[in-house]
C-alpha positions as CSV (number, residue, x, y, z in Angstrom):
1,X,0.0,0.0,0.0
2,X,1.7,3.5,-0.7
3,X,2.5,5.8,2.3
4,X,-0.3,8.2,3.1
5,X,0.7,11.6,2.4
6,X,-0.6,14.8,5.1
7,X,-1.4,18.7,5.2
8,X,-0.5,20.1,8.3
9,X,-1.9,23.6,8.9
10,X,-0.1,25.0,12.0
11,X,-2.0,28.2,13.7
12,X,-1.2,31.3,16.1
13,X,-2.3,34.8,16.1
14,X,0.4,36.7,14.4
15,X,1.5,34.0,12.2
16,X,5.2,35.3,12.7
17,X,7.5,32.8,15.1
18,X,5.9,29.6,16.7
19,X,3.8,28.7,14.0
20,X,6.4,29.6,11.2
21,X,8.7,27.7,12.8
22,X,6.7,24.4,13.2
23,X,5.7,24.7,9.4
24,X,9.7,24.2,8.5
25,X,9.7,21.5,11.2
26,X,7.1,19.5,9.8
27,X,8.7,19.8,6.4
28,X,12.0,18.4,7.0
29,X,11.1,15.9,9.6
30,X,8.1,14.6,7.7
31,X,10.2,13.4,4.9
32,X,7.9,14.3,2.1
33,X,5.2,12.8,4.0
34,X,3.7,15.5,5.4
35,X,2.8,19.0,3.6
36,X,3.3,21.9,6.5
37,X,1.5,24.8,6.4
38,X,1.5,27.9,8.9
39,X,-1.3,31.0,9.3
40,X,-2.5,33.1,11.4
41,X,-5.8,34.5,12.8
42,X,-4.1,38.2,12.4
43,X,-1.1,37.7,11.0
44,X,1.7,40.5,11.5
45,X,3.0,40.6,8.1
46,X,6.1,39.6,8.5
47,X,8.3,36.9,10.2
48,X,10.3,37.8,13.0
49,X,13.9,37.7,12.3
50,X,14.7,35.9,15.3
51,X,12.2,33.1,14.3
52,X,14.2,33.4,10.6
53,X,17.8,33.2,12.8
54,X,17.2,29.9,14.9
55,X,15.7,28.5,11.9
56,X,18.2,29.4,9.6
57,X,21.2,28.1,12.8
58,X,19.3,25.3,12.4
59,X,19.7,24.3,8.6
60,X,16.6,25.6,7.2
61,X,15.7,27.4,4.3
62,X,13.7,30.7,5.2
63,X,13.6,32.3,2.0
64,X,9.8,31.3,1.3
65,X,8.9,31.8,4.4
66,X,5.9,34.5,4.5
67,X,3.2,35.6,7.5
68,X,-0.7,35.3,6.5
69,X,-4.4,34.8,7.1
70,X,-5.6,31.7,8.0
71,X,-8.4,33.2,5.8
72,X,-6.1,31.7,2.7
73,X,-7.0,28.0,3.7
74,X,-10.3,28.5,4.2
75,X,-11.6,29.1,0.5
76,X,-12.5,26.6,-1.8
77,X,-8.9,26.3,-4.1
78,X,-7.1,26.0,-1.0
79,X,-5.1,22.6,0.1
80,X,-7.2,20.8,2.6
81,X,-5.7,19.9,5.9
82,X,-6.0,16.2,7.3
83,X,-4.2,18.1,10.7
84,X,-4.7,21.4,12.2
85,X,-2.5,22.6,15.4
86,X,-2.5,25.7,17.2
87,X,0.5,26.4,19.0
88,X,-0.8,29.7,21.2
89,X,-3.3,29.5,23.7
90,X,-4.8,32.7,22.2
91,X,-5.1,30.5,18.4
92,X,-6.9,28.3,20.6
93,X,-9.2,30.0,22.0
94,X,-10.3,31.9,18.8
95,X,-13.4,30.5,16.8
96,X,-11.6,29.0,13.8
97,X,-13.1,28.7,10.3
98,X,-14.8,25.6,9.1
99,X,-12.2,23.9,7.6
100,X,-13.1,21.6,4.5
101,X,-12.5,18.1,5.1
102,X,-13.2,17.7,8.7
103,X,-9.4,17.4,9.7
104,X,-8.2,16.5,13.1
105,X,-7.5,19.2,15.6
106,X,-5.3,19.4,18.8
107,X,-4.0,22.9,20.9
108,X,0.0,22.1,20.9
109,X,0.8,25.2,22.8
110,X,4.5,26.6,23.4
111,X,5.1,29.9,25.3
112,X,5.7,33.0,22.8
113,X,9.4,33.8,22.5
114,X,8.4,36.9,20.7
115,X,6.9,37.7,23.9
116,X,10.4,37.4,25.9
117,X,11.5,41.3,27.4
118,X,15.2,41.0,27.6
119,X,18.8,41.4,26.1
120,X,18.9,39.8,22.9
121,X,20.8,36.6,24.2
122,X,17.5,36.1,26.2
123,X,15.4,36.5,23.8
124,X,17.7,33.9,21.0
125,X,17.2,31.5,24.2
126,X,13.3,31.6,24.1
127,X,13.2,31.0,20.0
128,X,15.6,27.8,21.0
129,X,13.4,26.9,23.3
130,X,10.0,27.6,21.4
131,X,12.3,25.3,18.4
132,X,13.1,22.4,20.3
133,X,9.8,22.1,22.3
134,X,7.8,22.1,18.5
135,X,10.8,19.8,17.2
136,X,10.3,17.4,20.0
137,X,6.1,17.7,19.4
138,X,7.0,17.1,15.8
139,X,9.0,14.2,16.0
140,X,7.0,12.2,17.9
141,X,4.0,13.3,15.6
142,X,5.5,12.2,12.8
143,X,6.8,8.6,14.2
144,X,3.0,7.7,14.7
145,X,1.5,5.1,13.1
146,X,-1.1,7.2,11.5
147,X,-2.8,5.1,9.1
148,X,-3.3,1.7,11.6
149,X,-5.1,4.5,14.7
150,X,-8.2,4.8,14.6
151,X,-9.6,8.5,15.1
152,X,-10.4,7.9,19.1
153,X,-6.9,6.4,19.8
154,X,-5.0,8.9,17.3
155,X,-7.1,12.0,18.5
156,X,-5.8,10.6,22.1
157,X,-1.9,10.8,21.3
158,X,-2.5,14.2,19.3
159,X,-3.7,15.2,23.1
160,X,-1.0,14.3,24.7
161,X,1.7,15.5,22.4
162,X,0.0,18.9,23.1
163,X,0.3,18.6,27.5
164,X,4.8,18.0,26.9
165,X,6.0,20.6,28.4
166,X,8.1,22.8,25.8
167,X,11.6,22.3,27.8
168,X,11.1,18.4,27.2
């Protein structure tokens, strides 16, 4: 049977560190098996360039890398999601559009390193934190075995993923 391949829509407000980084995440640990996407419910326009520095210290290529509306997955051309995560408790607690498709959600939620008041070396530290807590959520996402777990049992683990803490 061919390998299942996934959309992975990744969500926070501003659409400008956490969920920017997991969409890279996704994409290199997923191994062409999973498609990651990133959005936000009011997106700051840009990517913060500390977000764009640990990724980039990290191997990854940033150059496509762009902040926008979750509104752009919502309409009918858009890919449709078989996962959607949101990675800030404030993405979670928004009323989300309907998405096509019915995909599976779970709140994944890692502390804003955007957030962080502090000298710069501070601040780097919470983007390596934010990183490895979504690398860590990521890897174990992507090591399940998605296609023999059913929705109950899968809809379980994408729970528990979501309660790590972020320094794990």
């Amino acid at each position: 049977m061919p390998e299942a391949h996934y959309n992975i829509l990744f969500l926070c407000t501003g659409n400008s560190a956490r969920s920017i980084i997991a969409e890279c995440l996704i994409n290199r640990l997923g191994k062409g098996r999973f498609h990651g996407f990133s959005a936000g419910s009011q997106p700051k326009g840009e990517v913060h360039p500390l977000a764009l520095e640990v990724l980039k210290r990290n191997n990854h290529l940033t150059e496509h890398l762009r902040s926008k509306s979750w509104e752009e997955f919502s309409v009918p051309n858009a890919p449709q999601m078989d996962f959607v995560f949101t990675v800030c408790d404030n993405a979670a607690a928004e009323i989300c559009p309907v998405w096509p498709g019915q995909p599976m959600t779970a709140h994944w939620g890692i502390e804003d390193p955007a957030a962080v008041v502090g000298t710069e070396v501070e601040q780097m530290m919470a983007f390596r934190q934010a990183f490895h807590g979504l690398e860590n959520r990521i890897a174990l996402f992507v090591s399940l075995p998605l296609q023999s777990l059913d929705r109950l049992k899968l809809q379980r683990h994408l729970d528990e993923i979501g309660q790590m803490r972020s320094s794990q």
